[in-house]
C-alpha positions in Angstrom: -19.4 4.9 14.2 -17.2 2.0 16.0 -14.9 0.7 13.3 -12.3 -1.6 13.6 -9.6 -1.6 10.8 -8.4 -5.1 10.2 -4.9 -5.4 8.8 -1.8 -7.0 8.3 0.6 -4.5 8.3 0.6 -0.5 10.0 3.1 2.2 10.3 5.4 2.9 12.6 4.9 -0.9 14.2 5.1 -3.0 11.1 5.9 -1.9 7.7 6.7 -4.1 4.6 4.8 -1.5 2.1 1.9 1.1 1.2 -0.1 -0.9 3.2 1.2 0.3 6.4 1.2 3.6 5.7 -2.4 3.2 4.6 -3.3 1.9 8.3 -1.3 4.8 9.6 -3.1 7.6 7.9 -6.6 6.9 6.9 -7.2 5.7 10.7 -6.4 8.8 12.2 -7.9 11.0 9.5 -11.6 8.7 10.8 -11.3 10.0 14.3 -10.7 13.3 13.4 -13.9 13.2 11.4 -15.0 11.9 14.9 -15.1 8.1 14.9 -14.4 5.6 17.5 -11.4 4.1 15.4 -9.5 1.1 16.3 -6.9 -1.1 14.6 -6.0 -4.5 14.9 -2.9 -6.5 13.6 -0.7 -9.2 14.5 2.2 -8.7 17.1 5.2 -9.6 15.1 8.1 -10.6 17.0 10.4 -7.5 15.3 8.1 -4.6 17.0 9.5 -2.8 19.5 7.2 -2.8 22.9 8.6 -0.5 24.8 9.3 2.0 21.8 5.1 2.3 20.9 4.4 1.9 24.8 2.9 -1.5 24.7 1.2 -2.8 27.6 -0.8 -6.1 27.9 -4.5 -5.9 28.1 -5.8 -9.1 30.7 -6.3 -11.8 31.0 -5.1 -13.9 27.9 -8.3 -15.4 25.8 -8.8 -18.0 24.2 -8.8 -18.6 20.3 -11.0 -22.0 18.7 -9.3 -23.7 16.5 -10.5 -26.9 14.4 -13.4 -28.3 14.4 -13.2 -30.0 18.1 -13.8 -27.0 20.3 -9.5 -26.8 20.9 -8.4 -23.5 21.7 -4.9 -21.3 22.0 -4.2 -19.1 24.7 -3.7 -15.8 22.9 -2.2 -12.3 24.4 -4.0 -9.0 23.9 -1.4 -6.1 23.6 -2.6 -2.2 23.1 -0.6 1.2 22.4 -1.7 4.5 21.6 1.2 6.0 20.0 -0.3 6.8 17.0 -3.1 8.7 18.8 -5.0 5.6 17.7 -5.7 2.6 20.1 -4.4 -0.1 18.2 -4.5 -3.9 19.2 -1.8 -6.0 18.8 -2.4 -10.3 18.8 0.2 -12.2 20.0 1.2 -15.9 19.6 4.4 -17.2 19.7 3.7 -20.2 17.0 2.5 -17.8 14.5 3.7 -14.6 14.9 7.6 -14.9 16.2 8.8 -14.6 13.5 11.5 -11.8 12.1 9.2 -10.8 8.6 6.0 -9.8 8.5 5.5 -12.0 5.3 7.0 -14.8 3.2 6.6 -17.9 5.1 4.8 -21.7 3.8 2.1 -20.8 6.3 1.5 -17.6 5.9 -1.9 -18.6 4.8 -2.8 -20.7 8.4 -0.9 -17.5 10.1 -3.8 -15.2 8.5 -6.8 -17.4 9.0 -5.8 -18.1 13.2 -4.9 -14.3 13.2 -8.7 -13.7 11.7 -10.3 -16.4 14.2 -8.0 -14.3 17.3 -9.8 -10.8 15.9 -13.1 -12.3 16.1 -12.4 -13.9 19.6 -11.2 -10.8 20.8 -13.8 -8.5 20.1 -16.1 -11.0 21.6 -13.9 -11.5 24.7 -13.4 -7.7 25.6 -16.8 -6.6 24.1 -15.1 -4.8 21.4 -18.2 -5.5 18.6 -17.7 -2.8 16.0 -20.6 -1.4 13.9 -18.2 -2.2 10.6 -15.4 -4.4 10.6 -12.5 -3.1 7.5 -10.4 -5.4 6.8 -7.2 -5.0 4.0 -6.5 -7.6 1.4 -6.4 -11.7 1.1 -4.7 -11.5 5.1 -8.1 -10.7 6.7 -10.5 -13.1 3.8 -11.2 -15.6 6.4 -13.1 -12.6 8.9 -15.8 -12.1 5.7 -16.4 -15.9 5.2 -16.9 -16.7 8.8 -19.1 -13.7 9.3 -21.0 -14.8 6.2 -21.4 -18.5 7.8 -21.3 -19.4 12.0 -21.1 -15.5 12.6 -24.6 -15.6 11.1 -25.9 -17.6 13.8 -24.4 -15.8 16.7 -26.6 -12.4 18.1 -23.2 -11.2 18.7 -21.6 -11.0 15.7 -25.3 -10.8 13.3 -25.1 -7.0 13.2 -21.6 -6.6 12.3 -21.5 -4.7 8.7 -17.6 -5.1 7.0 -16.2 -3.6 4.2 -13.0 -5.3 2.5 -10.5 -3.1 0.7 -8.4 -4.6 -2.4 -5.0 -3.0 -2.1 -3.1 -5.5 -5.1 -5.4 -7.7 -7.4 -2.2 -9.8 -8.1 -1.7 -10.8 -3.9 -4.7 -13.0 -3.9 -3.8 -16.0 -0.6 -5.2 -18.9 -2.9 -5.1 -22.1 -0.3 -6.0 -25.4 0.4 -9.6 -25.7 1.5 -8.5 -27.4 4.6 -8.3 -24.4 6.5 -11.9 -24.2 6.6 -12.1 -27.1 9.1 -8.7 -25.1 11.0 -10.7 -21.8 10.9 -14.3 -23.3 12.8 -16.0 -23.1 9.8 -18.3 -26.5 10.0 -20.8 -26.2 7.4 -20.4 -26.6 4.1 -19.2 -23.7 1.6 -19.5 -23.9 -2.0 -16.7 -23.1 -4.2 -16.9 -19.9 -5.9 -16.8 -20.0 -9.5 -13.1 -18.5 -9.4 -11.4 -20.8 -6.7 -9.5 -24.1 -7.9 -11.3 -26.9 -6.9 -10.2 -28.4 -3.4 -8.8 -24.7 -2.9 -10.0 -21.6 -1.7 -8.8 -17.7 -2.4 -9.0 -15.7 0.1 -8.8 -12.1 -1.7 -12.2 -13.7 -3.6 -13.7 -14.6 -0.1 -13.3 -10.7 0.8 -14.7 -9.5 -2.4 -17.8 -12.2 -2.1 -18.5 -12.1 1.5 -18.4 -8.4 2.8 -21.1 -5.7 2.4 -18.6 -3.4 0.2 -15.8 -3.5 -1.5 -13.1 -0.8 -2.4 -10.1 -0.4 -4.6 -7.7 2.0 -3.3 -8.6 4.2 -6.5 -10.8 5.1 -8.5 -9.6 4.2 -12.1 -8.5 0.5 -10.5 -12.0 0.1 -9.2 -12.5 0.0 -13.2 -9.6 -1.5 -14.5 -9.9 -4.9 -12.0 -13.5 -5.8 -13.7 -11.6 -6.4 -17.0 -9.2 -9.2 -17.9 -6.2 -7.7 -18.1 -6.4 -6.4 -14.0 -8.9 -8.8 -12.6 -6.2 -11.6 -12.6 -9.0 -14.0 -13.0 -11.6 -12.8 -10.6 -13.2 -9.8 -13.0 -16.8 -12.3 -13.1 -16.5 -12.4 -9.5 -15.9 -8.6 -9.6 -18.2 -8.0 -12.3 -21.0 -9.7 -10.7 -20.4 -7.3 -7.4 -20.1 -4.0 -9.8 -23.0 -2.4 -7.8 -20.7 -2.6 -4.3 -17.6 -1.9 -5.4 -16.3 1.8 -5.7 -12.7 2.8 -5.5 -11.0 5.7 -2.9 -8.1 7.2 -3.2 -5.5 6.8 -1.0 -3.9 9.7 1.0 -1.0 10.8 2.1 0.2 12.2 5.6 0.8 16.2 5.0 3.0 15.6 8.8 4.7 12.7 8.1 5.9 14.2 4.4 6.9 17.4 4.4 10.2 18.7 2.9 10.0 22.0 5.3 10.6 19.9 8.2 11.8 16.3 6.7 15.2 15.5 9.1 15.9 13.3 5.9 17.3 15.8 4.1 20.4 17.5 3.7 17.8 21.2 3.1 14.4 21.7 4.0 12.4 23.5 1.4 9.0 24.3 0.3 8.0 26.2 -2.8 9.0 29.1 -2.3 12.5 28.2 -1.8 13.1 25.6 -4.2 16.7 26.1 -5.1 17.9 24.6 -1.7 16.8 21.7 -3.2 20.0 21.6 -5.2 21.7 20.7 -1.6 19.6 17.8 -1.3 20.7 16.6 -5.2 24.2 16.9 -4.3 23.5 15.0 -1.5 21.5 11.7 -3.2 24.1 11.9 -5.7 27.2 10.9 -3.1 25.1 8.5 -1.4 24.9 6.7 -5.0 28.1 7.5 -5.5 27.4 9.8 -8.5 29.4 12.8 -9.9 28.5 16.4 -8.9 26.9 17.7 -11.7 24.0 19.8 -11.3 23.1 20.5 -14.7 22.5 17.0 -15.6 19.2 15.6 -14.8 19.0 13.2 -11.5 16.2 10.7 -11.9 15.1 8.2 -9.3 13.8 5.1 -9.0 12.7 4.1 -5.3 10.1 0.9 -5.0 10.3 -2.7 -5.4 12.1 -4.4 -8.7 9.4 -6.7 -9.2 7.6 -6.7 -12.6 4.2 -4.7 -11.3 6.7 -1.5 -11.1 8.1 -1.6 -14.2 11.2 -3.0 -13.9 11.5 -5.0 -16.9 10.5 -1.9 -18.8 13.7 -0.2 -17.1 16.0 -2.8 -18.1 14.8 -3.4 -21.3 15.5 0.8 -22.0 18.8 0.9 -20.3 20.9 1.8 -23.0 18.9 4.2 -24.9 18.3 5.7 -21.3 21.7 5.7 -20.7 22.2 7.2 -24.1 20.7 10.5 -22.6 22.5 12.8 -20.6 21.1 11.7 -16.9 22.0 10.4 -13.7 19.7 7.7 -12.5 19.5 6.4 -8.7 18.0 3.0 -7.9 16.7 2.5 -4.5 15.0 -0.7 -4.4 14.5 -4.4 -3.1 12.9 -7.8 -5.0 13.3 -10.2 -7.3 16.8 -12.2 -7.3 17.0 -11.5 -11.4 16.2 -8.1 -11.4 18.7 -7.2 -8.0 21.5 -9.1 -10.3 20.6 -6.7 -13.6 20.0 -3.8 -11.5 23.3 -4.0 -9.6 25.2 -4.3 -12.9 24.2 -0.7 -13.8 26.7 1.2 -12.2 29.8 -1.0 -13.8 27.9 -0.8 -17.4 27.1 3.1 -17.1 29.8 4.6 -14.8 29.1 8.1 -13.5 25.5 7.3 -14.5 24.0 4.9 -12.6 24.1 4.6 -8.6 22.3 1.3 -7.5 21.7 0.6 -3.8 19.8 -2.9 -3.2 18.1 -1.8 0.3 14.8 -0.4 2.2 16.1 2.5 3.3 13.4 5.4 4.2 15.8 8.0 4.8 17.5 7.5 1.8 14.1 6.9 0.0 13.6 10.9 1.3 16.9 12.3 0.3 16.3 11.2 -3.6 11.9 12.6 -3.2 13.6 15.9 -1.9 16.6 16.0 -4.4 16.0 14.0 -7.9 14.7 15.7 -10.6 12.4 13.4 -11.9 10.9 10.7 -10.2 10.1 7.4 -12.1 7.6 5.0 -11.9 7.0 3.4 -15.3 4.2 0.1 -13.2 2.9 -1.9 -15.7 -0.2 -1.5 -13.4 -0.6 0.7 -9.4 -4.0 0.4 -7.4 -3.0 3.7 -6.3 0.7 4.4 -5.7 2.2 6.9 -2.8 5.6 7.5 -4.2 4.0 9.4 -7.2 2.3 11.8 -4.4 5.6 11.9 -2.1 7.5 13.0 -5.0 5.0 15.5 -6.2 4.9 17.0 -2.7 8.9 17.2 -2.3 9.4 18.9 -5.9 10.4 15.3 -7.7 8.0 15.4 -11.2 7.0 12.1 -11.8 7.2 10.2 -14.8 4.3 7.7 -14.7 2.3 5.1 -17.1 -1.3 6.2 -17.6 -2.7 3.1 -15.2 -4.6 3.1 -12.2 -3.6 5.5 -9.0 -0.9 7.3 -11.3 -3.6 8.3 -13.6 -5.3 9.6 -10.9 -2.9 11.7 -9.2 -0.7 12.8 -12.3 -1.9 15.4 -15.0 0.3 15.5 -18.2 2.2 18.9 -18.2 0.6 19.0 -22.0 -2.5 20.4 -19.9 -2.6 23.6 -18.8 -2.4 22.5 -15.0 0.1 19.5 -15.4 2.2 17.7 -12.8 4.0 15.5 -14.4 5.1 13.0 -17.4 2.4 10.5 -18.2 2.7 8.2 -21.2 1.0 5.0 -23.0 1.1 2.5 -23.8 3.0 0.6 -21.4 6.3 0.5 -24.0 9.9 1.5 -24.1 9.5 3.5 -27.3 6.2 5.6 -25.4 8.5 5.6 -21.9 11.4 7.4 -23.7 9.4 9.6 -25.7 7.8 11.1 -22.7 11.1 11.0 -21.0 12.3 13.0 -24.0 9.6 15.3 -23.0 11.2 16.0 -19.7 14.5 16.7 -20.3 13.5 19.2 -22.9 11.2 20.9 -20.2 14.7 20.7 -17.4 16.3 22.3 -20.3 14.0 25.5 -19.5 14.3 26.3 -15.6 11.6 28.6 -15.5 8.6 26.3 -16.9 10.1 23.8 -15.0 10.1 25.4 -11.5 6.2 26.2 -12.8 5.4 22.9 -13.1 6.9 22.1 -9.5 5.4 24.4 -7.9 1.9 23.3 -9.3 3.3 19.6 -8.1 3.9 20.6 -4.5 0.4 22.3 -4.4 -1.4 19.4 -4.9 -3.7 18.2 -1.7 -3.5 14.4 -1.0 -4.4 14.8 2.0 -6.7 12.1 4.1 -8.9 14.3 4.9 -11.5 13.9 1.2 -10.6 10.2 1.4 -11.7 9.8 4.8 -15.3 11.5 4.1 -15.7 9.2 1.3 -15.0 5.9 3.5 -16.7 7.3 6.1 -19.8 7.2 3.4 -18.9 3.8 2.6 -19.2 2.4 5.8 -22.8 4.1 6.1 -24.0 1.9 3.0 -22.6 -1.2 4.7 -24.5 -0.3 7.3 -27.4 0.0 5.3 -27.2 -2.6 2.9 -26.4 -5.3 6.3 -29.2 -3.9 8.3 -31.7 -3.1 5.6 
């Protein structure tokens, strides 16, 4: 099949989250299962031609915006240094910027860099059999597909498949990008859009052939109140195309025998060079020496989704314990402020560093004990894999991905810590449960071991999209 992977975001050239990494790995995995694989995404100003070999494809083409037939000038870039050929759009207006998100027009940024995939594929006779695209960014390609693609032999046999990577990221806009995007006809609200707005994520979920979560407990969780964020009737109504994969992970790009990250390459069998690495994350957060006492780390955004209020609020009682506990970490304004107070309120305890630092990020997944992440709710989550894979046991909440991937050591093949419900008391009661488990090397090297072992590989996740894009197929071109 000819799939083109719509997105916003994709490792090495961009990279704000999971996201990325997501368009790294499940591309490559596709062509190795023999696809023609291609991905698309905007050409920021930040990436670095002439590190990903990025030559211009000619000439430029042109992009109609509005409703008058106008059009931009747009440049075509392609690399293949992913072993992937991967498209890069490039307009000065809309993508020179220095971040990849977080601007007023983010959402006229998304819908011209839509209109630009669809021109493209036209202009270079690039028509796909499925067209994936990744969250609200890529909404508009569904509705216009839905609409004026529908009268165009070109586009007509297109099938698409939209994937949901965060309910709570959902582009809600102004219907005036309509007219901006070419759409000309009418569209009717859906019964989850404001009036006079429109929500993109919704657009995906009503508009493509399938839909995916990037689990398969969120697939679940999202058609209920408490995950849907408002669209679980829209959801519930499109139950029968909705399924949920898991993501993968990259057994190359994470691997603690041959990470340069660290301080001391391991695997399983040599697990006490991992103590190097602890000694290590602990004077990088300026921590004492102290290998007895447990290290845990937090790496991830402090935004409430990952469980930072649930931190703060335990603090002292965490604190209480005998542990060490490194914070590695970017977001909200409030929680950098509490977060960076740590080490002052619980010398020798708490090391706090307020930065995306990937390295770093690898030095405490190769050298902390135990790995937190306590999200109030994860579509899927790739620390908890990471850690598992670098001998960190996580210490999840029972939601989404996490209770995927993590088995309670309570079962007779555990992994990890799991606990619910999402409350400090349940959080340091299963915490309890892990420093009484450090406290007994041997089990604990067990349950490492069993952690390490675990396949996330691409490779299952792959075969299941690559049967996902054959119903899309099916259900387009019945």
């Amino acid at each position: 099949m000819r799939i083109l992977y719509v997105v916003a975001e994709a490792a090495p050239f961009a990279k704000v989250g999971g996201l990325a990494d997501v368009a790294y790995g499940l591309p490559r995995a596709l062509r190795a299962l023999g696809h023609d694989v291609r991905v698309i995404l905007p050409r920021y100003r930040a990436i670095d031609g002439s590190a990903y070999g990025l030559r211009p494809l000619r000439p430029p083409f042109p992009v109609p915006v509005g409703l008058t037939g106008e059009a931009r000038m747009v440049e075509a870039e392609i690399s293949e240094a992913t072993g992937v050929p991967t498209y890069f759009i490039w307009d000065e207006h809309y993508f020179g910027r220095d971040e990849v998100y977080g601007y007023p027009d983010d959402p006229q940024r998304f819908v011209f860099f839509c209109r630009a995939v669809l021109a493209f594929i036209h202009h270079f006779d690039e028509r796909p059999d499925v067209l994936h695209g990744n969250d609200w960014h890529t909404g508009f390609l569904f509705l216009w597909l839905a609409t004026a693609g529908r009268r165009d032999r070109f586009y007509r046999p297109i099938a698409t498949v939209f994937t949901i990577h965060n309910m709570a990221y959902q582009g809600i806009t102004g219907d005036a990008l309509l007219a901006f995007g070419g759409i000309h006809e009418h569209v009717g609200r859906l019964e989850v859009e404001p009036p006079g707005h429109v929500n993109w994520l919704a657009r995906g979920i009503a508009h493509a052939d399938a839909v995916n979560t990037v689990s398969p407990r969120y697939a679940q969780e999202i058609l209920t109140p408490e995950f849907g964020f408002g669209l679980e009737p829209l959801l519930q109504r499109r139950a029968d195309r909705l399924f949920g994969i898991l993501n993968g992970l990259d057994p190359e790009a994470w691997d603690p025998r041959s990470d340069p990250a660290l301080a001391a390459r391991f695997d399983a069998g040599t697990l006490e060079r991992r103590a190097e690495n602890k000694r290590a994350a602990q004077q990088a957060f300026g921590l004492p020496l102290r290998e007895e006492i447990p290290l845990l780390a937090f790496v991830g955004r402090l935004i409430e989704q990952k469980g930072a209020d649930l931190l703060l609020e335990t603090a002292d009682a965490l604190f209480a314990r005998e542990v060490q506990v490194a914070v590695l970490g970017t977001g909200m304004p409030e929680y950098e402020a509490a977060f960076a107070e740590w080490p002052s309120r619980f010398p020798g305890q708490a090391g706090v560093q307020l930065a995306f630092d990937e390295n770093l990020a690898r030095l405490l997944y190769g050298g902390a004990d135990v790995f937190l992440m306590p999200s109030k709710f994860e579509p899927c989550g790739l620390g908890q894999m990471i850690a598992m894979r670098y001998g960190a046991l996580p210490l999840v909440h029972a939601v989404g991905g996490l209770a995927d991937t993590v088995r309670d050591v309570t079962q007779e093949d555990g992994t990890g810590f799991v606990f619910t419900p999402f409350a400090g008391e349940a959080f340091l009661a299963t915490l309890d449960r892990a420093l009484a488990l450090y406290r007994n090397p041997a089990a604990w090297r067990a349950v490492q071991r069993r952690a390490m072992a675990q396949d996330f590989s691409w490779a299952a996740s792959a075969r299941a999209y690559e049967d996902l894009y054959r119903r899309a197929i099916a259900w387009h071109n019945p």
